[in-house]
N, C-alpha and C positions, 0 to 999 in steps of 0.2 A: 971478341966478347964471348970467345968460347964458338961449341958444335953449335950449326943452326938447327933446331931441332925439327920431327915433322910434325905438322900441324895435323889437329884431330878435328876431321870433316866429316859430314853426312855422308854413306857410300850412295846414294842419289844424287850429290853433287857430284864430287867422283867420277859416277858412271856417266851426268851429261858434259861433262868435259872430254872427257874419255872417248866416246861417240865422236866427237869433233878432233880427235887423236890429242889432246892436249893432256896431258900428265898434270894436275893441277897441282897434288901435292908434290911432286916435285919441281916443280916454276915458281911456286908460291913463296911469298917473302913477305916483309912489313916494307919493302921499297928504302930505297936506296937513302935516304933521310931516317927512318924506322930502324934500316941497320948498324949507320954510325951511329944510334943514339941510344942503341941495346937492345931495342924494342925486343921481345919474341911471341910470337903469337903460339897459345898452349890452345884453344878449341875457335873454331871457325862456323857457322851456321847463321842462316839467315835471321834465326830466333836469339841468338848470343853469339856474342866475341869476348873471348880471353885472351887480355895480354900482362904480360912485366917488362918494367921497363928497369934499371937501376937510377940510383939518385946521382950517384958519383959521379961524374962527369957529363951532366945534366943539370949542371948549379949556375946560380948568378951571384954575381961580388958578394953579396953576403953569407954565402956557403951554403944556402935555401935549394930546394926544385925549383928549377925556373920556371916560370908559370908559360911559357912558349915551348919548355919540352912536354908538360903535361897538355898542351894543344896537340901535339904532332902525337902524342898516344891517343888523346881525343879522335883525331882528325882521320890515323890508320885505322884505326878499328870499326869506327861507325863506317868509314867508306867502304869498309873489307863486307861488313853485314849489308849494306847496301848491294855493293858487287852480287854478293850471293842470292839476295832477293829480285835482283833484277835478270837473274841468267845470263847464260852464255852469248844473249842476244843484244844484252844492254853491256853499256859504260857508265858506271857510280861516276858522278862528277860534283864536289862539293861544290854547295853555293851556299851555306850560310854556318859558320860555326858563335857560339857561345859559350863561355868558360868560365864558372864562376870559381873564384881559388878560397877557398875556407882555412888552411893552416899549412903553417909552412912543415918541411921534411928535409934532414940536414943527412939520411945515411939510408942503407937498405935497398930495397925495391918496391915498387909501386903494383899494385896491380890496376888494369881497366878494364871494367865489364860495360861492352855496351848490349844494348838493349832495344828492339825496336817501338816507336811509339807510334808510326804510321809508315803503313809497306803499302804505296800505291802504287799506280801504273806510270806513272812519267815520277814522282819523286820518295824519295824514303828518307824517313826522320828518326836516328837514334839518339837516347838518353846513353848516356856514358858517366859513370862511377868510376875514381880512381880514389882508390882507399892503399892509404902505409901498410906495412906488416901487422898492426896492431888491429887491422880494422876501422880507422878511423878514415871520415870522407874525408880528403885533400882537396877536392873538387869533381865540382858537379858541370858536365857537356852538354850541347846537344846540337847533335850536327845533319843538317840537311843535305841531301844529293839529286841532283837533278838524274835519271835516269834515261840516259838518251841511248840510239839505237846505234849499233856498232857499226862505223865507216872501212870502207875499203883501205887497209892500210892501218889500223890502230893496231892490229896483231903488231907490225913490225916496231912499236912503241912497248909494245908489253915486254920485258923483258926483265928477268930475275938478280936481285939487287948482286954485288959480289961478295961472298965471303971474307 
């Protein structure tokens, strides 16, 4: 699908990764589902996530977006702004998504902006937009993450999707 490109972070997230010696922009990915499906994430921060994703190879029998690839753009981005709100201390783990599909999309790429609508302490709730080239909504998200505190052993799970 092409160069992975590198994701545009806070240099405050950055530096607390960094601290803990972890290179985040370079580990960083849309995970291993995210990359067979094109995903690319273009800005990362706890306040916004941008991504695209393409249509083409993302369809169902009718030559449409499949409305479960626009879940899994749903699903990476709001947990990626979760990740980032919860620190290097927590693990985003979703527990509730919701996907309303408005119009179909037969070509192009998609974009997802998500959005936070509540950054607490155990959970964070993004709204997520995916709009066509033109601008138009495709559908509307919003996905929940439990934010639980990082176990002995989840580093060796973390691991960067392959090219």
């Amino acid at each position: 699908m092409g160069e992975q490109q590198r994701v545009k972070f806070p240099q405050e997230i950055i530096d607390e990764y960094a601290a803990l010696g972890v290179d985040l922009p370079a580990l960083f990915s849309a995970g291993h589902l995210g990359t067979r499906m094109g995903v690319q994430i273009l800005e990362a921060s706890p306040e916004k996530v941008v991504a695209t994703m393409p249509v083409e190879g993302n369809t169902q029998p009718y030559g449409l977006l499949h409305g479960g690839a626009s879940a899994v753009l749903a699903e990476t981005i709001g947990s990626i702004g979760s990740m980032l709100h919860g620190g290097s201390s927590k693990i985003a783990v979703g527990v509730d998504l919701n996907c309303t599909h408005h119009r179909g999309v037969r070509s192009g790429m998609v974009t997802g902006v998500a959005t936070p609508v509540h950054r607490g302490r155990s959970t964070a709730t993004y709204e997520i937009v995916i709009s066509d080239e033109e601008g138009h909504r495709v559908c509307s998200a919003r996905l929940t993450c439990l934010l639980r505190d990082v176990r002995p052993g989840d580093a060796a799970q973390a691991r960067p999707a392959a090219d």
